[in-house]
N, C-alpha and C positions, 0 to 999 in steps of 0.2 A: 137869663144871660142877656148878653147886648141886642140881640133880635128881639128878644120877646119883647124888652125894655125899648123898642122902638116902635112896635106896633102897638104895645099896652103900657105907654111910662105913669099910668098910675098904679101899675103893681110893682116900680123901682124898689118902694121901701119893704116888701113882703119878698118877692124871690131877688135877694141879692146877686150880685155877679161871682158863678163861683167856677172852678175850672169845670169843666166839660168832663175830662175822665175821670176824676174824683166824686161828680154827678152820677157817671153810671155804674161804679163800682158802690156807691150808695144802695142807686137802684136796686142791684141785686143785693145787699143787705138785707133790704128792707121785704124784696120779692119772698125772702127766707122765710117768714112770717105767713108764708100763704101759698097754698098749692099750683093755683093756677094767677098770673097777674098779667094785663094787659094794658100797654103803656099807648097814647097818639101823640106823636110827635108834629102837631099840623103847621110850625113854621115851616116848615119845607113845603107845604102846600104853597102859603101865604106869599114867601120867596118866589115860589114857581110864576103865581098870578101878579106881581109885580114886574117881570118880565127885566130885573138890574141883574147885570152877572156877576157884581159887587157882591149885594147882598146873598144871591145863590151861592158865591164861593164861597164867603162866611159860613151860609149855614151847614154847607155839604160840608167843612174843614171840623165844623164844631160836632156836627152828627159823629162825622169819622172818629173824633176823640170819646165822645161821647159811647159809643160801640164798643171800641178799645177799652176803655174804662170796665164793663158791663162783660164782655170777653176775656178779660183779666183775671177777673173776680168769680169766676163761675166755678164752684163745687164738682167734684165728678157726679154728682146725682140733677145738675142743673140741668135745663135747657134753655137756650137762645132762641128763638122763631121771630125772623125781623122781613117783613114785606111791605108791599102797599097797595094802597085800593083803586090806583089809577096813575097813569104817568103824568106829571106835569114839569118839575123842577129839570127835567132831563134834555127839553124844547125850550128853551123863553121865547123864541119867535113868535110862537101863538101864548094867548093869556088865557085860554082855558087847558081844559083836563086833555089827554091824550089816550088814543089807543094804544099806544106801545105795550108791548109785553113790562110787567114788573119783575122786579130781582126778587126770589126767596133765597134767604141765606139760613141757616137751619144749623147751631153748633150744641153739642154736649150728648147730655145720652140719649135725647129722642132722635139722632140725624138718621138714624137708619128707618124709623118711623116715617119719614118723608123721603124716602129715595125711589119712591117710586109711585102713582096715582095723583102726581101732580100736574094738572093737564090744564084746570082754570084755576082761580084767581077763589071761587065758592069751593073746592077742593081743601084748600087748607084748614076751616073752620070745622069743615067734616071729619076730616081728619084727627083735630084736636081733640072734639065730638067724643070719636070712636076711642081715642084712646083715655078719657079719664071716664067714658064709658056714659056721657050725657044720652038723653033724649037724640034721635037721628035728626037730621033737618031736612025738609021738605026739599023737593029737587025745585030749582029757581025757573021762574018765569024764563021763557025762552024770547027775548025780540030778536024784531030781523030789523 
């Protein structure tokens, strides 16, 4: 889309401009194909570290469709799991990352899955973990 093709316009001729919700009703197409998929969206990182509220509105407008497309399109056996690894886009006043709490937003048949035990941010991976029944994951480094 116009974002990525601003900060990568050498990949103009490979990912074309194409609508945003049609993109993520795609996405889940193609999710069909495979048990577990996980998508980064890191221009909204890149938005954030740029500190333009131009460009943040762009990309939160096009992520929004983007979502919509992807929640449209969802099967009753799908699931949605959209969060993130750290606040930035949400402050431009500062150019780094933030402590703010992140949104989990959590739609289809696993929301009940996450309605409860979500306390950090390493919680949700555990989560996922336990339920397709992976390996457990070690409890994280504590800093102060």
């Amino acid at each position: 889309h116009l974002i990525m093709h601003q900060y990568y316009p050498e990949l103009v001729n490979r990912f074309p401009i194409v609508d945003a919700k049609q993109r993520g009703a795609k996405a889940i197409q193609i999710a069909h194909d495979y048990e577990l998929v996980l998508f980064e969206y890191f221009i909204s990182d890149k938005a954030g570290h740029s500190q333009d509220f131009d460009t943040a509105k762009y990309v939160i407008e096009t992520l929004e469709q983007f979502i919509a497309g992807m929640y449209e399109a969802l099967s009753e056996n799908d699931s949605l799991i959209i969060s993130s690894d750290h606040g930035n886009l949400e402050d431009l006043s500062v150019k780094t990352h933030t402590l703010n709490p992140v949104p989990l937003l959590v739609a289809g048949h696993l929301q009940k899955e996450f309605k409860h035990k979500m306390n950090y941010l390493y919680d949700i991976p555990r989560r996922i973990y336990d339920i397709y029944g992976f390996e457990p994951l070690t409890e994280p480094q504590k800093t102060t």
